[in-house]
C-alpha positions as a Markdown table, in Angstrom:
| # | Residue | x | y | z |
|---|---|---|---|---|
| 1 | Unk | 0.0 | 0.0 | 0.0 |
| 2 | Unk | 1.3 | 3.5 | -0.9 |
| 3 | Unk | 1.0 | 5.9 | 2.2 |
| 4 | Unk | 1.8 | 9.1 | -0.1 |
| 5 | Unk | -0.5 | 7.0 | -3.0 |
| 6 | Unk | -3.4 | 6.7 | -0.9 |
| 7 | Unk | -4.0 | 10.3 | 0.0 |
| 8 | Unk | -6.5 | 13.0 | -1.9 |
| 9 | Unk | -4.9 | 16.2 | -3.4 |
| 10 | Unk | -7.6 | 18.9 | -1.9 |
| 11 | Unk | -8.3 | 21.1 | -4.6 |
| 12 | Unk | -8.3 | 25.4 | -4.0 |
| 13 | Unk | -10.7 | 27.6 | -5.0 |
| 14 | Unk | -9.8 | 29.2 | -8.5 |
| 15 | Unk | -8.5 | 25.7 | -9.8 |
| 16 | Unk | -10.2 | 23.6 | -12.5 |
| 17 | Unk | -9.1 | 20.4 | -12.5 |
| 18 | Unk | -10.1 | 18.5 | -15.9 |
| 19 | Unk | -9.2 | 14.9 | -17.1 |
| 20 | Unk | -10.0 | 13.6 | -20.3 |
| 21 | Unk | -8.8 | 10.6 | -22.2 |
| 22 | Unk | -5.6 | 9.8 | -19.8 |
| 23 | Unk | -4.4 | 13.1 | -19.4 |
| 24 | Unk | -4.9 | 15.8 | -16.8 |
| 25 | Unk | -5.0 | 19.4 | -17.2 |
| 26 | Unk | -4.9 | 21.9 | -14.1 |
| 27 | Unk | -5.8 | 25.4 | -14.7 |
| 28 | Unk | -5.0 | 28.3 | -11.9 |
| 29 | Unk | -4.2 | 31.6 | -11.3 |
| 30 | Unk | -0.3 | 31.0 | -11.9 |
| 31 | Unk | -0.9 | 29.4 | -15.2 |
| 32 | Unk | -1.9 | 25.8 | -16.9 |
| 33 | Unk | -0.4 | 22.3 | -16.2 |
| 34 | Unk | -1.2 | 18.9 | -18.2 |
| 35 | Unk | 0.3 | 15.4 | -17.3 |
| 36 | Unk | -0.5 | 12.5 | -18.7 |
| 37 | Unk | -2.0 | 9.6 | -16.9 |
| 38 | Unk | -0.5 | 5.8 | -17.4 |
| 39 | Unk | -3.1 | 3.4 | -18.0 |
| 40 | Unk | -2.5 | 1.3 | -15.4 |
| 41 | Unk | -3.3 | 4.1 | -12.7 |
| 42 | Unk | -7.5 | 5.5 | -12.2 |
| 43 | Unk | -7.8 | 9.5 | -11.4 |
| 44 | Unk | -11.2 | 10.4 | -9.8 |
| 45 | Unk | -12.3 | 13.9 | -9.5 |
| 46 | Unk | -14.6 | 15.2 | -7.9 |
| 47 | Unk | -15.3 | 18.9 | -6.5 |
| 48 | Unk | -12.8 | 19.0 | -3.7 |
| 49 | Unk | -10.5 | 16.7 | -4.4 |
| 50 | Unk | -8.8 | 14.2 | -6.6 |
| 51 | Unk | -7.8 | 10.8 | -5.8 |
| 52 | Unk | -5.6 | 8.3 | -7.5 |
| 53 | Unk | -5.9 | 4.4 | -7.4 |
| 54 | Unk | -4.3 | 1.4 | -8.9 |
| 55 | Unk | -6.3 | -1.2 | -11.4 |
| 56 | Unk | -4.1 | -3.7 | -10.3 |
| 57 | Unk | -1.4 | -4.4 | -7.6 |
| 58 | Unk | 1.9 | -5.4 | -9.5 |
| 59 | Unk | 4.8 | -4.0 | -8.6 |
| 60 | Unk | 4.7 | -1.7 | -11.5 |
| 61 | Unk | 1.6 | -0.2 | -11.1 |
| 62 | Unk | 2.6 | -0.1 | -7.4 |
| 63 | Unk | 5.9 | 1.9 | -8.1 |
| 64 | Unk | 3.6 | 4.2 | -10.3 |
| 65 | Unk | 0.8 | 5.4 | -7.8 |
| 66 | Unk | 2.9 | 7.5 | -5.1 |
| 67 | Unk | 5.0 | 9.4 | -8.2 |
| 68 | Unk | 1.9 | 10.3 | -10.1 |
| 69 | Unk | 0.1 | 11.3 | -6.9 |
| 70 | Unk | 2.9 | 13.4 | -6.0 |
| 71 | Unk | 3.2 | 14.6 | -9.6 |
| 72 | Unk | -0.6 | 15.9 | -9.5 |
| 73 | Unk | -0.3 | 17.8 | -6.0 |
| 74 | Unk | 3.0 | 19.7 | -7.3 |
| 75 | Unk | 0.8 | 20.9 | -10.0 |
| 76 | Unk | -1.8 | 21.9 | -7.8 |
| 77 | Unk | 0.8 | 24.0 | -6.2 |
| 78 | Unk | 2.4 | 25.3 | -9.0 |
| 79 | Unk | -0.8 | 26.6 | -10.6 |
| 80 | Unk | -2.1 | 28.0 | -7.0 |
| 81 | Unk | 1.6 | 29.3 | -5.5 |
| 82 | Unk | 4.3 | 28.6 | -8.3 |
| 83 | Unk | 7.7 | 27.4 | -7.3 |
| 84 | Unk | 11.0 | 29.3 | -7.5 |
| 85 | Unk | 15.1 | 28.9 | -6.8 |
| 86 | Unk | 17.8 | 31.0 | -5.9 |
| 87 | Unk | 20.7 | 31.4 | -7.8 |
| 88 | Unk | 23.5 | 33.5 | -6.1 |
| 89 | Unk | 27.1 | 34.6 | -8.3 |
| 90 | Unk | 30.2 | 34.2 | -6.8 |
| 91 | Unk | 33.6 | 35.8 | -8.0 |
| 92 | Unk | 35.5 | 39.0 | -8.7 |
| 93 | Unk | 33.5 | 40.9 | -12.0 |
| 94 | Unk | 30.8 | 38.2 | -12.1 |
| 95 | Unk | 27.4 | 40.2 | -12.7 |
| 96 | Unk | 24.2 | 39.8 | -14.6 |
| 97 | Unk | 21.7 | 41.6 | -15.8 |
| 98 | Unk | 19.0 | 42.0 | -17.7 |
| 99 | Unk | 17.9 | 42.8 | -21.5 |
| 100 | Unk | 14.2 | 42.5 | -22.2 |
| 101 | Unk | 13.6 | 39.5 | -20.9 |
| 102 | Unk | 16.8 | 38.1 | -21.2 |
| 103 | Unk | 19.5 | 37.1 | -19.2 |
| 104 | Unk | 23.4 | 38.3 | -19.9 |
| 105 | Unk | 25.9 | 37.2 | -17.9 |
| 106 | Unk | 29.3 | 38.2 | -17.3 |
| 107 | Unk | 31.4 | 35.3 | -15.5 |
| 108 | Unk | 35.2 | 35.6 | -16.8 |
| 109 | Unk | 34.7 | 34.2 | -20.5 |
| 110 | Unk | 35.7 | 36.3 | -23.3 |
| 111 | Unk | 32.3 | 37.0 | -24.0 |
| 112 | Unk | 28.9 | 37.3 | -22.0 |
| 113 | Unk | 26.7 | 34.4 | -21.9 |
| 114 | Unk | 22.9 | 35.3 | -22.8 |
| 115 | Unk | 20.6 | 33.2 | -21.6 |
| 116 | Unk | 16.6 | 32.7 | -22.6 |
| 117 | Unk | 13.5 | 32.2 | -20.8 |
| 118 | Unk | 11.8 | 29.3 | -21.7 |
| 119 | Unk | 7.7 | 29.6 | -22.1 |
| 120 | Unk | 6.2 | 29.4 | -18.4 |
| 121 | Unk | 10.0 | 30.5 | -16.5 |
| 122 | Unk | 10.4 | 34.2 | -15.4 |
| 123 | Unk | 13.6 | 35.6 | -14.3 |
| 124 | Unk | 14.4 | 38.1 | -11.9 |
| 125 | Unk | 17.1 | 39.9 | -10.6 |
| 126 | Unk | 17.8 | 41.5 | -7.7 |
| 127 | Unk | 21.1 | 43.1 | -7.1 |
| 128 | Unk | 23.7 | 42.4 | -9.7 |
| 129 | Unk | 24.6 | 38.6 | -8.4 |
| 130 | Unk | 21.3 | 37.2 | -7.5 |
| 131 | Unk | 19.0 | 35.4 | -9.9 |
| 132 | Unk | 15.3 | 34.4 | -8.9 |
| 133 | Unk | 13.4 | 31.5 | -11.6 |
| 134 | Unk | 10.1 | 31.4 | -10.5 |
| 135 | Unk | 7.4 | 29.4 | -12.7 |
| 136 | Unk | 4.5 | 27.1 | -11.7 |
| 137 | Unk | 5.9 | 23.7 | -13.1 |
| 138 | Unk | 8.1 | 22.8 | -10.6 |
| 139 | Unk | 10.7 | 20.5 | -12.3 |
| 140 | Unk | 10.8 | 23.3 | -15.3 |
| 141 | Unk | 11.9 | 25.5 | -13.0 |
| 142 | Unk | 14.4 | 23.0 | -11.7 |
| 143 | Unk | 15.8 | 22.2 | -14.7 |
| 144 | Unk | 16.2 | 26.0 | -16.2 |
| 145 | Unk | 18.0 | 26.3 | -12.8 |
| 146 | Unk | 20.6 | 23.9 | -13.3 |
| 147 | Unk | 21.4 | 24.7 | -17.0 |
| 148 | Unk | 22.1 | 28.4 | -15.6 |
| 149 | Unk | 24.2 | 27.2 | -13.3 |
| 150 | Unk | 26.1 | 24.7 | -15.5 |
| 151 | Unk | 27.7 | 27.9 | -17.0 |
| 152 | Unk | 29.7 | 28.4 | -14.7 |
| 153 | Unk | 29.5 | 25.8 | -11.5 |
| 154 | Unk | 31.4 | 26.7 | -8.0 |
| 155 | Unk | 35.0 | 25.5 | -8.4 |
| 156 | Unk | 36.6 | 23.8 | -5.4 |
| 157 | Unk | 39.7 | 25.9 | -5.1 |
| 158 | Unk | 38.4 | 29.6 | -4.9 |
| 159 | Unk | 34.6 | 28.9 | -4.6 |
| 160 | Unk | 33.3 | 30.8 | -7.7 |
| 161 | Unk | 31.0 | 30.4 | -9.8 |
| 162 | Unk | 27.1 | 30.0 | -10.0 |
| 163 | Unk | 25.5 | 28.3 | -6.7 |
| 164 | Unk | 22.2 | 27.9 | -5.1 |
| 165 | Unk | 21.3 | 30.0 | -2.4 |
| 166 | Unk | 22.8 | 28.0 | 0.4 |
| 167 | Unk | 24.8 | 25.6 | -1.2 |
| 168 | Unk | 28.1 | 24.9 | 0.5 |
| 169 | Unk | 30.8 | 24.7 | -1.8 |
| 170 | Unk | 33.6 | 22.1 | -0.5 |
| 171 | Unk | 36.9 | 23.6 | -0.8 |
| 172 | Unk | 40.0 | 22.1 | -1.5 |
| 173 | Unk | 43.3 | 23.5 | -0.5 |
| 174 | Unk | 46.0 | 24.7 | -3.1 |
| 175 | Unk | 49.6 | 23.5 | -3.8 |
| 176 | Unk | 51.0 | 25.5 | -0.6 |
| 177 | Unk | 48.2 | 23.2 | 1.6 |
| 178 | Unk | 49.6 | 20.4 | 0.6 |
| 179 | Unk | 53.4 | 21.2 | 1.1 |
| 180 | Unk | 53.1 | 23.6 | 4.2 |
| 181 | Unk | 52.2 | 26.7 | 4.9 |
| 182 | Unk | 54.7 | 28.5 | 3.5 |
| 183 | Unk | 56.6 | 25.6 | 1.4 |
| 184 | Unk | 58.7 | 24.7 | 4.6 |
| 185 | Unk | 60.2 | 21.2 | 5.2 |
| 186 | Unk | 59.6 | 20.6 | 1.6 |
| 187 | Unk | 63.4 | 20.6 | 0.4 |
| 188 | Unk | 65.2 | 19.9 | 3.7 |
């Protein structure tokens, strides 16, 4: 039995839920979502809620019924409060801003790196080293996030780069950690 599986999604005011023909389409004030249901799950909706079952109990419609479940209340979020990540820049010169709705970023290349929004991601920024994604599909979001920070990921020697908000960056010590402090003992 699924725990997560076996629980209803309530359903807010100013959300249509609508499933037709195996796929599911929520509708809020943060935009649309559609997912597509497998066959071997059941969706019931009614005004409040939604509830997912199994048709039968193998193990793959069993490995199937918490995911999709869990799928349909993160789109009941999204659509309702959206979802969002931090991404903070780290290093001497490293800057972005924005053109339009675009993002240009200087991180030590010979050139700036433009970046642009896919359909459903907003960017903000605040500052000139901070970069909010917001959008109401949550692994969207997720994904835009890490491709804009796969630029220019935090390297272990100095730290810089592109990191979450929060991420610790593990650092590793130089030549001179590994000799001595100041190189001492190394030739005598």
């Amino acid at each position: 039995m699924s725990r997560i599986g076996q629980q209803p999604i309530k359903i807010p005011e100013g959300v249509k839920v609508d499933y037709r023909q195996s796929a599911l389409v929520v509708k809020g004030p943060k935009g649309e979502l559609k997912q597509k249901i497998r066959p071997e799950l059941k969706v019931e909706v009614s005004q409040d809620k939604i509830k997912v079952s199994r048709k039968k109990n193998d193990r793959f419609s069993r490995s199937l019924h918490g995911l999709t479940r869990t799928l349909i209340a993160n789109m009941v979020a999204g659509v309702t409060e959206g979802y969002g990540k931090v991404l903070k820049l780290v290093g001497t010169g490293y800057r972005v801003k924005k053109e339009g709705e675009k993002l240009v970023l200087s991180l030590g290349f010979s050139h700036p790196v433009t970046v642009e929004p896919i359909e459903g991601i907003q960017f903000e920024i605040e500052g000139d080293d901070t970069i909010k994604i917001s959008g109401a599909d949550k692994g969207l979001v997720g994904q835009v996030a890490a491709k804009v920070r796969q630029i220019r990921p935090p390297e272990p020697y100095k730290g810089k780069g592109i990191r979450y908000q929060g991420e610790e960056v593990r650092r590793k010590p130089g030549k001179a950690g590994k000799v001595g402090a100041a190189g001492f003992g190394a030739s005598e």
